[in-house]
C-alpha positions in Angstrom: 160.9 81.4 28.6 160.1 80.8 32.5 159.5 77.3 33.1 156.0 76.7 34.6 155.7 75.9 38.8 154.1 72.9 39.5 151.9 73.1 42.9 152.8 70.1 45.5 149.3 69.2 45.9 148.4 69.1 42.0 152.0 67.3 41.5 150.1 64.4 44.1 147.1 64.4 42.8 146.5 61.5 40.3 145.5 62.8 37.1 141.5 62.4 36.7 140.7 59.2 33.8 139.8 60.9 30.7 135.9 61.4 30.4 135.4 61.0 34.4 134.1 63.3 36.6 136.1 63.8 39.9 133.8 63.8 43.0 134.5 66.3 45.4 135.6 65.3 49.2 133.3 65.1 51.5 132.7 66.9 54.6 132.7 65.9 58.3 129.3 67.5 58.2 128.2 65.2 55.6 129.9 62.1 56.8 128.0 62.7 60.1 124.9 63.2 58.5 125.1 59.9 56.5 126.5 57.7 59.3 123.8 59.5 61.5 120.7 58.0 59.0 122.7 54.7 58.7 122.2 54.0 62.6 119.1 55.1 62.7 117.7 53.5 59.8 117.0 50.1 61.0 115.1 51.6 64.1 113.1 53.8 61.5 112.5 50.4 59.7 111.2 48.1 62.5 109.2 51.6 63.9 107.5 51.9 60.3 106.4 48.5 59.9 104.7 48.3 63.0 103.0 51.4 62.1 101.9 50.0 58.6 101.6 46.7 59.1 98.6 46.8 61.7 97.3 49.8 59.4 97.0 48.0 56.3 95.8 44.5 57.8 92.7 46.7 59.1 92.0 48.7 56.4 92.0 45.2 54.5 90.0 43.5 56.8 87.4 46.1 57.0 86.6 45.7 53.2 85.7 42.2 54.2 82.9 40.0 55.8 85.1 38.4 58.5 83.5 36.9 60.7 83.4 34.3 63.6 87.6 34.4 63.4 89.9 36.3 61.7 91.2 33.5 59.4 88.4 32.3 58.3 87.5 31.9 55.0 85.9 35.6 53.7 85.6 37.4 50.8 86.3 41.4 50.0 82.6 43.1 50.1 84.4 47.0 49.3 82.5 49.7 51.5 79.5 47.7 52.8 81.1 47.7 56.5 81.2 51.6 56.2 78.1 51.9 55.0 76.4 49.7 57.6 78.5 51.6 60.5 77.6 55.2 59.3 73.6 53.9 58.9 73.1 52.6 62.4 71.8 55.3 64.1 71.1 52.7 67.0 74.9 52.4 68.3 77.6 53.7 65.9 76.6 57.4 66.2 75.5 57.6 70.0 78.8 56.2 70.5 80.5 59.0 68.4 78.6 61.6 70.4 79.5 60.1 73.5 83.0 59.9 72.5 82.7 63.8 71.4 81.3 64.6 74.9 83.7 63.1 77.0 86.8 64.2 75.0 85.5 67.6 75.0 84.4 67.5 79.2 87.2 65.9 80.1 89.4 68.0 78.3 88.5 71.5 79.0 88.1 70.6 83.1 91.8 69.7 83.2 93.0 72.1 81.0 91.5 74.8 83.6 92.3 72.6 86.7 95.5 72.8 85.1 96.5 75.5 84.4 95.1 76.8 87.4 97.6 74.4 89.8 100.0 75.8 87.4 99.9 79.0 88.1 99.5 78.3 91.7 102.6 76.4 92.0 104.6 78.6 89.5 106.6 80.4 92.2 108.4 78.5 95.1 106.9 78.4 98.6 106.7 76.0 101.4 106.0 72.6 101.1 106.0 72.9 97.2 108.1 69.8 96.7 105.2 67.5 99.0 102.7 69.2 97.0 104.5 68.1 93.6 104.3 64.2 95.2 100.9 64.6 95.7 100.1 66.0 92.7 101.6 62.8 90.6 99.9 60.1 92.8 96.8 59.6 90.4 99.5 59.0 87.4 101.1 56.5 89.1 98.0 53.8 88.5 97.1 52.2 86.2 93.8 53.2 84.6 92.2 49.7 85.5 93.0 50.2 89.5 91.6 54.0 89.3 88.3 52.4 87.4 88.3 50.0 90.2 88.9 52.2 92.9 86.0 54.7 92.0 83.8 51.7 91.4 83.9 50.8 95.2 83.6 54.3 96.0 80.7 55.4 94.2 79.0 52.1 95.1 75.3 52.7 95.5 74.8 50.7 98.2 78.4 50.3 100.4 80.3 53.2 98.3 81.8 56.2 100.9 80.6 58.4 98.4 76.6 58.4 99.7 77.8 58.2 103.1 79.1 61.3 102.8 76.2 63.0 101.2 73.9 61.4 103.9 76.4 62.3 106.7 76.3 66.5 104.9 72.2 66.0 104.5 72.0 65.0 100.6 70.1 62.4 99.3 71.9 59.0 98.4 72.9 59.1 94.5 72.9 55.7 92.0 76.4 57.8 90.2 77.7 55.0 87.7 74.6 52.9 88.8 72.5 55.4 87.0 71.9 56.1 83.0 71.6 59.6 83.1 74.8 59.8 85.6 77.3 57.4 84.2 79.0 59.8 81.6 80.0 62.3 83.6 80.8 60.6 87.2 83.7 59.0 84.2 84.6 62.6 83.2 85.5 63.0 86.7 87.2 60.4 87.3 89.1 60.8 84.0 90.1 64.5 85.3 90.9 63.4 88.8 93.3 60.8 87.0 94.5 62.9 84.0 94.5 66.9 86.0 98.1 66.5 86.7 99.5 65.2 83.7 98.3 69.1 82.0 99.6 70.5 85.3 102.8 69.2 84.9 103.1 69.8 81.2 101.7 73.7 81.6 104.2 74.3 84.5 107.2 73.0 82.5 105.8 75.9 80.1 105.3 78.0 82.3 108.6 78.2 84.0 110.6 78.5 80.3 108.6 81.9 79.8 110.4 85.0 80.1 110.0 87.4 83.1 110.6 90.7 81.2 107.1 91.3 79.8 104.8 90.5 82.5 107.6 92.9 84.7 106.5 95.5 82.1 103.4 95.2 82.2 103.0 95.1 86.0 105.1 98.7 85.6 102.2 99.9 83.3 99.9 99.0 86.0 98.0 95.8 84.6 96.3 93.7 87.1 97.1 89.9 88.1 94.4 88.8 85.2 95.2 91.3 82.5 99.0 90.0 82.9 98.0 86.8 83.0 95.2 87.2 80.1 97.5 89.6 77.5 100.8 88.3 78.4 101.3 85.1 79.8 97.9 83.0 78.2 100.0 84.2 74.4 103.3 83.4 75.5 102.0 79.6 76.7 100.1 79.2 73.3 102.5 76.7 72.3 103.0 74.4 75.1 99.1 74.7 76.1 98.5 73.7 71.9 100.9 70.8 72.2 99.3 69.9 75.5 95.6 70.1 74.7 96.9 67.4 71.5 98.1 65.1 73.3 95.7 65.3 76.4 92.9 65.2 73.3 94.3 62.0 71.5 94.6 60.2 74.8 91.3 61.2 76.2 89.2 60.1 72.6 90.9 56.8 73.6 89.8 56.1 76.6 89.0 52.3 77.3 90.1 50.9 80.5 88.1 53.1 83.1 85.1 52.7 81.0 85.4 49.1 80.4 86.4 48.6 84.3 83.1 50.7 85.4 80.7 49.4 83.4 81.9 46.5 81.7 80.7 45.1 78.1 78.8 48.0 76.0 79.2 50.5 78.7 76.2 49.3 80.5 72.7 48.1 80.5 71.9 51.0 78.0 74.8 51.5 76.2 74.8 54.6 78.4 79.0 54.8 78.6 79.6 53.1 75.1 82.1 55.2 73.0 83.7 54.2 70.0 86.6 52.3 71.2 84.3 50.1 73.6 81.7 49.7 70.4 84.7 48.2 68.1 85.7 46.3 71.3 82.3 44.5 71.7 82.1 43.9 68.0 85.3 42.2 68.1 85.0 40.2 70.9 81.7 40.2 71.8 79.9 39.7 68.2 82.8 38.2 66.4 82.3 40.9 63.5 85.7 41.4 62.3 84.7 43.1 59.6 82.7 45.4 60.9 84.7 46.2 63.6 88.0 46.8 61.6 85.9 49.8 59.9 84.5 51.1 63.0 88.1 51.5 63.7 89.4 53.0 60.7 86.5 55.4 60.9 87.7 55.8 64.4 91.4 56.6 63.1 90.1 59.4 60.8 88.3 61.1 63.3 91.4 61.1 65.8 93.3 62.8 62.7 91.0 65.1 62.1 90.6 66.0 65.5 94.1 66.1 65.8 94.6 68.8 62.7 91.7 70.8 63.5 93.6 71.3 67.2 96.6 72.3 65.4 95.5 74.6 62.9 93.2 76.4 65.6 96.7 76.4 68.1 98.8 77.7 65.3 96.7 80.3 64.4 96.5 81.4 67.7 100.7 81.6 67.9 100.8 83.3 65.0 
């Protein structure tokens, strides 16, 4: 009878303790992928508890009666503070609807402006890169300086702004002076400030998109807007989703051109109060912890929802 062969690698491999189950090797893959989550895990970590942290210490503090500081002595009251914000019809929901408004007007004029100078600058020509420079000047401020800069310019009295109308035959205009004018001269200025930003972002789209279809379609014989309205508009769906989300979550807050044009409560009416400068007058203003910590979570929950209504309405559209 034969005797039996005996592998080298199963003669040098230590037999397995009786009852234990041997563990396969493990991959480079799968060392990667763990030593990959180690190094980032303390990042994640410190990232997460600055997220929750400040999240929880509001949601807390809005189910209290803090007021006057935010250690003094107060005691948990459940939803009275969202109760009291969602009854006053006086300032908490004029603020939403201005806060609505100017997302919305803001919003839409640079998405057009934008993707307007983005299809003007899609293809090279001369002077393109001074054009570029100029374009970014209005991101390079801060949001402060721009508020004060349009302050002296739509000055009532001394402002270059009525000069010009008077020097063109227009009547002088009171602009951020005026109730009735405040909310949208700040549209303005937020899409003089903000237009490039989506021109930018819908450039960088446009200039990833392939060249093939709109080629076949110009050989079909479509026109400059039904190639740009069947075949380039569906093929940016994606970048001009992503960029309407963030331009939308950045424009809902908006606080430092308001608060640098009008000042405390958005003016003598409350006529450029949104949400963020309510729950900033509550806070500091009123000393209503409290109250202002639920304005803000309220505040949070409509960004979200905002934010997934956007998506769901840009996904459907890619799809």
């Amino acid at each position: 009878m034969a005797a039996t062969e005996v592998s080298p690698a199963r003669a040098d491999t230590p037999p397995a303790a009786p009852g234990k189950r041997t563990r396969p090797p493990r991959t480079f893959e799968q060392a990667n992928r763990r030593l990959k989550w180690t190094m980032l895990a303390p990042a994640l970590l410190f990232v997460g508890l600055m997220i929750v942290f400040p999240l929880a210490f509001t949601l807390d503090l809005s189910l209290t009666d803090a007021f006057g500081a935010v250690n003094a002595d107060k005691r948990h009251i459940g939803l009275r503070n969202f109760t009291d914000a969602l009854g006053d019809a006086r300032r908490f929901w004029p603020a939403a609807r201005r806060t609505l408004v100017f997302t919305v007007g803001a919003v839409v004029l640079e998405t057009v402006l934008g993707l307007a100078l983005a299809m003007l600058m899609r293809k090279p020509f001369r002077g393109m890169r001074l054009v570029r420079t100029v374009l970014i000047i209005p991101l390079l401020a801060t949001p402060v300086a721009i508020g004060v800069l349009w302050l002296l310019i739509l000055d009532p009295t001394n402002g270059i702004a009525n000069h010009l109308l008077e020097g063109i035959g227009l009547p002088r205009q009171e602009f951020l002076g005026s109730v009735s004018q405040s909310l949208p001269m700040l549209m303005l200025i937020d899409v003089w400030q903000w237009t490039p930003m989506m021109t930018l972002l819908l450039l960088a789209g446009l200039t990833t998109l392939p060249e093939e279809p709109e080629e076949a379609a110009l050989v079909d014989g479509a026109n400059a807007w039904q190639r740009f309205r069947h075949v380039i508009l569906p093929m940016l769906g994606p970048t001009l989703a992503t960029a309407l989300v963030l331009r939308a979550v950045d424009a809902l807050k908006t606080f430092d051109i308001l608060y640098a044009t009008k000042g405390a409560g958005g003016g003598s009416d409350f006529e450029a109060e949104t949400l963020n400068v309510y729950a900033y007058g509550l806070t500091f203003d009123y000393q209503e912890y409290g109250l202002a910590a639920a304005v803000l979570v309220l505040f949070t929950l409509f960004i979200i929802g905002v934010v997934v209504l956007l998506r769901r309405r840009g996904g459907r559209k890619s799809a």
